[in-house]
C-alpha positions as CSV (number, residue, x, y, z in Angstrom):
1,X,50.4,-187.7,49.0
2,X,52.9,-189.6,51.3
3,X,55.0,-187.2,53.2
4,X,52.0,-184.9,53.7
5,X,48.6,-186.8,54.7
6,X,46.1,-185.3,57.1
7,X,43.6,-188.5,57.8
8,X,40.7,-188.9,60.1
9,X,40.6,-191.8,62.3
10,X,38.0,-194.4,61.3
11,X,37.8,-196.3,64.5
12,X,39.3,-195.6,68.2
13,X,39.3,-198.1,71.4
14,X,36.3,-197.1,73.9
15,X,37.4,-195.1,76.8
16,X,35.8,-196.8,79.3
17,X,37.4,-200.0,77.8
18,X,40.6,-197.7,78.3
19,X,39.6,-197.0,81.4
20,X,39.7,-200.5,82.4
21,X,43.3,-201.2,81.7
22,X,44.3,-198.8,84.4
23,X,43.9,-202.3,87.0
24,X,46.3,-204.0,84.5
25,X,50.3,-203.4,84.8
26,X,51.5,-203.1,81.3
27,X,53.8,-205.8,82.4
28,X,51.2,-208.3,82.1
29,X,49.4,-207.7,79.3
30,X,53.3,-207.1,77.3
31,X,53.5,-211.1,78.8
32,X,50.0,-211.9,77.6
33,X,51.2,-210.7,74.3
34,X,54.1,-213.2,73.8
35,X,56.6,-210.5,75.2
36,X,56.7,-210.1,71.4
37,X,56.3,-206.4,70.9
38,X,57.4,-203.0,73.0
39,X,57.6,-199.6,72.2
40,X,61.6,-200.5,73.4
41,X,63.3,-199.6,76.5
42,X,64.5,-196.0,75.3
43,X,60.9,-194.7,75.8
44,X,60.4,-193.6,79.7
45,X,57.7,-191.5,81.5
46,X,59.3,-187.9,81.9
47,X,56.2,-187.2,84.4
48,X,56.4,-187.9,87.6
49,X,54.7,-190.9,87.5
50,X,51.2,-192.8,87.2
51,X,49.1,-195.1,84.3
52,X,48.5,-193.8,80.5
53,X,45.6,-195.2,78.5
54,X,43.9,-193.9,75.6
55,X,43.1,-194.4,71.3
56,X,46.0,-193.8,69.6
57,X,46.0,-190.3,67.2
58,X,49.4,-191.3,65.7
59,X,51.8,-188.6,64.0
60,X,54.7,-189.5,61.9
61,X,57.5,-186.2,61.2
62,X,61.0,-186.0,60.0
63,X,63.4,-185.7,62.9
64,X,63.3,-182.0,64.5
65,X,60.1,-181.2,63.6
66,X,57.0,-181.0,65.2
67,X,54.6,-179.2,62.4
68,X,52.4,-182.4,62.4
69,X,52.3,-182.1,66.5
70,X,51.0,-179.0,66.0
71,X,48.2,-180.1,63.9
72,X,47.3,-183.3,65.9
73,X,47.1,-181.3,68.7
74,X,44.0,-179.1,67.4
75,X,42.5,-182.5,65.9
76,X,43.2,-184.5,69.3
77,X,39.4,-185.3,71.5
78,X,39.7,-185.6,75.1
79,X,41.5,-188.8,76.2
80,X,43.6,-189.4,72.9
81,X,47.2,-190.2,73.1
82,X,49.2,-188.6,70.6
83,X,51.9,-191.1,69.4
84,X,54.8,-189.6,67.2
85,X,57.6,-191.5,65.7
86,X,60.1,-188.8,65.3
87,X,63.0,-191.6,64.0
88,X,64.4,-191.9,67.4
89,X,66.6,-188.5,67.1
90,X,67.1,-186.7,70.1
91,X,68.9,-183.9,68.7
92,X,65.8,-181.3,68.6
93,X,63.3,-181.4,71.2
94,X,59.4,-182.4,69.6
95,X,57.8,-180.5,72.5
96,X,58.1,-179.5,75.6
97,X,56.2,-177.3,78.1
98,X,54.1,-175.3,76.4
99,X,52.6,-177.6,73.9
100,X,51.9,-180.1,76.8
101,X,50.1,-177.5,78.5
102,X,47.8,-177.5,76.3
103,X,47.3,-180.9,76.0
104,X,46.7,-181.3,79.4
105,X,44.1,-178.1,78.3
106,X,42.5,-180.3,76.1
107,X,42.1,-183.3,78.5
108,X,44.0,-185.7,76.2
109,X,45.4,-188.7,77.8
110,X,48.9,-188.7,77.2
111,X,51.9,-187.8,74.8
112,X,54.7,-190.6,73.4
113,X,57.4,-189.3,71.6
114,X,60.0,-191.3,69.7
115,X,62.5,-188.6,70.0
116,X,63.0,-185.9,72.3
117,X,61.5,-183.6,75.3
118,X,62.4,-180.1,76.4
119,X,61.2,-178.1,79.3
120,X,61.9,-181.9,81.8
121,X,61.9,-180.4,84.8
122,X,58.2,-178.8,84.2
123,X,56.7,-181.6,82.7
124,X,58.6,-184.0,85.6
125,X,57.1,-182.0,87.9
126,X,53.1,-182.8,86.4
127,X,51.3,-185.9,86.4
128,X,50.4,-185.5,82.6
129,X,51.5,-188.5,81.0
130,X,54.4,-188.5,79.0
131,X,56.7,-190.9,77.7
132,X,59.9,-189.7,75.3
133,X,63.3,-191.2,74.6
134,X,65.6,-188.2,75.8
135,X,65.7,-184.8,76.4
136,X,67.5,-181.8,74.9
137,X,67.1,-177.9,75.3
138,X,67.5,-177.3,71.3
139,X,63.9,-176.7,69.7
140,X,62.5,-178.3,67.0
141,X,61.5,-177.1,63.6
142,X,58.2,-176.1,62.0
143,X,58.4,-176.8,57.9
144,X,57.2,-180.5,57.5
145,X,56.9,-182.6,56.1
146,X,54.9,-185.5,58.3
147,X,52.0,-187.5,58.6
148,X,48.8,-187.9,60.6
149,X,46.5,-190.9,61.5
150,X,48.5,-193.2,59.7
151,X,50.0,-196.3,60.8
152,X,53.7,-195.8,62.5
153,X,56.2,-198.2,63.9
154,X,58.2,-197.5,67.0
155,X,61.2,-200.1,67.7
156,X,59.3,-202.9,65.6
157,X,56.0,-201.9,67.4
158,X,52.9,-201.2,65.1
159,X,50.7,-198.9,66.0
160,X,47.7,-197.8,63.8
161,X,45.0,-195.0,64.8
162,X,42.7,-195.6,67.3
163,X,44.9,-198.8,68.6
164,X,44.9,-198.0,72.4
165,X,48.2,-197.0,74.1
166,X,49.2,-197.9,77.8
167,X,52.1,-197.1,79.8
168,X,53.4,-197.0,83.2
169,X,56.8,-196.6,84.9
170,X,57.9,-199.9,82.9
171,X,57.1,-198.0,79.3
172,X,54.2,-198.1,76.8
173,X,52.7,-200.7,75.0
174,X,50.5,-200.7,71.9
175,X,47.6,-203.2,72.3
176,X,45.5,-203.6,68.9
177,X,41.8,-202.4,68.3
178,X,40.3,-205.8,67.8
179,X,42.5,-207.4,70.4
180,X,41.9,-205.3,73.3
181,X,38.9,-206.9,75.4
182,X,40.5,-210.1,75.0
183,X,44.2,-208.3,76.7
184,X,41.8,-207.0,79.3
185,X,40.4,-210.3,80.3
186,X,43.9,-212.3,80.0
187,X,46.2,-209.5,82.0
188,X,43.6,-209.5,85.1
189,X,44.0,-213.2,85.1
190,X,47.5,-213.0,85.2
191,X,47.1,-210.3,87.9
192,X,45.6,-213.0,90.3
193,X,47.5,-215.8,89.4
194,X,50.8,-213.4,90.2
195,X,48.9,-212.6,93.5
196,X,48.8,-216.2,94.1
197,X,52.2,-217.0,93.6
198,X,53.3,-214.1,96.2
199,X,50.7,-215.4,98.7
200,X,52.6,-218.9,98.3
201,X,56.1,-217.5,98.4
202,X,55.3,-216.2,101.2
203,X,53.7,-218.9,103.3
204,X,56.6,-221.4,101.9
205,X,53.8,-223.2,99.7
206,X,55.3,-222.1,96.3
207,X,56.6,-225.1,94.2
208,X,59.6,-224.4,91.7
209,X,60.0,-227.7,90.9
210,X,59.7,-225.8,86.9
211,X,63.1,-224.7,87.5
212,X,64.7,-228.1,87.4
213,X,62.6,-229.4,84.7
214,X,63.2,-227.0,82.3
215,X,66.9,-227.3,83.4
216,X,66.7,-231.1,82.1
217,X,64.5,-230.4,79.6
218,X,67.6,-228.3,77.8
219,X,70.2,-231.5,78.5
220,X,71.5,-230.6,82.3
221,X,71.7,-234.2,84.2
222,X,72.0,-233.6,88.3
223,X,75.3,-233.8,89.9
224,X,75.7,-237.6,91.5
């Protein structure tokens, strides 16, 4: 019934292939993606820093309530990243210290919450990755209804179970199942050509004659 659905996940991105991503900033594979889809700039790290990959165990609740959270929490295998869209509404916190305690118990890989944090200056303090759109002291409720291991959207971006989830300090990005060894490949090619362009900046051998053709390309015509 939609409102209350408790799934298992039929498929999950490899760890080690995980793993992997951790030599790719989530910068670059967002570019190798088009720069066509984000988790949105709301969603920070509230840790105090450091890479986040892992499958996706996604949780979709009403705003306030963290029931579901609960729930994924006991269902969650080491390395997961629990993803919950929460609406966006930072007016009750979704968890905070104690609950990400024990996922750090539970050697999960991360928490993203499309909502709100409490407890910030204890989960600042770890390296435990997680990523949240606010905080607020004012706790969340425990009644339902929500969702698990169903596909959820976050700012436009789709994310369905088992998709894998990176982040860094620049914010998290969903990269799909059957997409993700070709990301890999294409973001640590765009790592060395990047390490080429610094190299040339800095030996004066960069060319930016792009600049001024793309410039003319949109109608400008050089000053005479």
């Amino acid at each position: 019934m939609i409102g209350l659905q408790i799934l298992k996940r039929q498929r999950a991105v490899d760890l080690v292939l995980a793993e992997r991503f951790r030599a790719v900033p989530v910068a670059n594979v967002s570019d190798c993606m088009s720069r066509m889809t984000a988790g949105g700039a709301r969603l920070r790290p509230m840790h105090e820093g450091g890479y986040m990959a892992g499958p996706a165990l996604t949780v979709k609740v009403r705003p306030g309530d963290n029931l579901l959270v609960h729930k994924a929490l006991q269902m969650a295998v080491p390395g997961d990243v629990i993803i919950v869209d929460a609406g966006g509404d930072l007016t009750n916190a979704i968890v905070g210290e104690i609950m990400v305690g024990d996922a750090v118990r539970r050697k999960l890989g991360g928490m993203v919450i499309d909502g709100a944090v409490r407890d910030a200056n204890a989960i600042r303090s770890g390296s435990f990755p997680v990523f949240a759109a606010g905080v607020t002291h004012r706790g969340p409720y425990k009644d339902g209804p929500g969702e698990i291991n169903v596909p959820i959207a976050i700012d436009g971006m789709v994310v369905c179970p088992g998709d894998l989830i990176i982040g860094d300090d620049d914010g998290i990005l969903c990269v799909p199942f059957d997409q993700a060894e070709v990301l890999l490949a294409a973001g640590l090619l765009k790592g060395l050509a990047e390490t080429k362009m610094i190299s040339d900046m800095a030996s004066g051998k960069y060319d930016a004659g792009w600049i001024d053709a793309n410039l003319k390309r949109i109608g400008w015509i050089e000053a005479q």
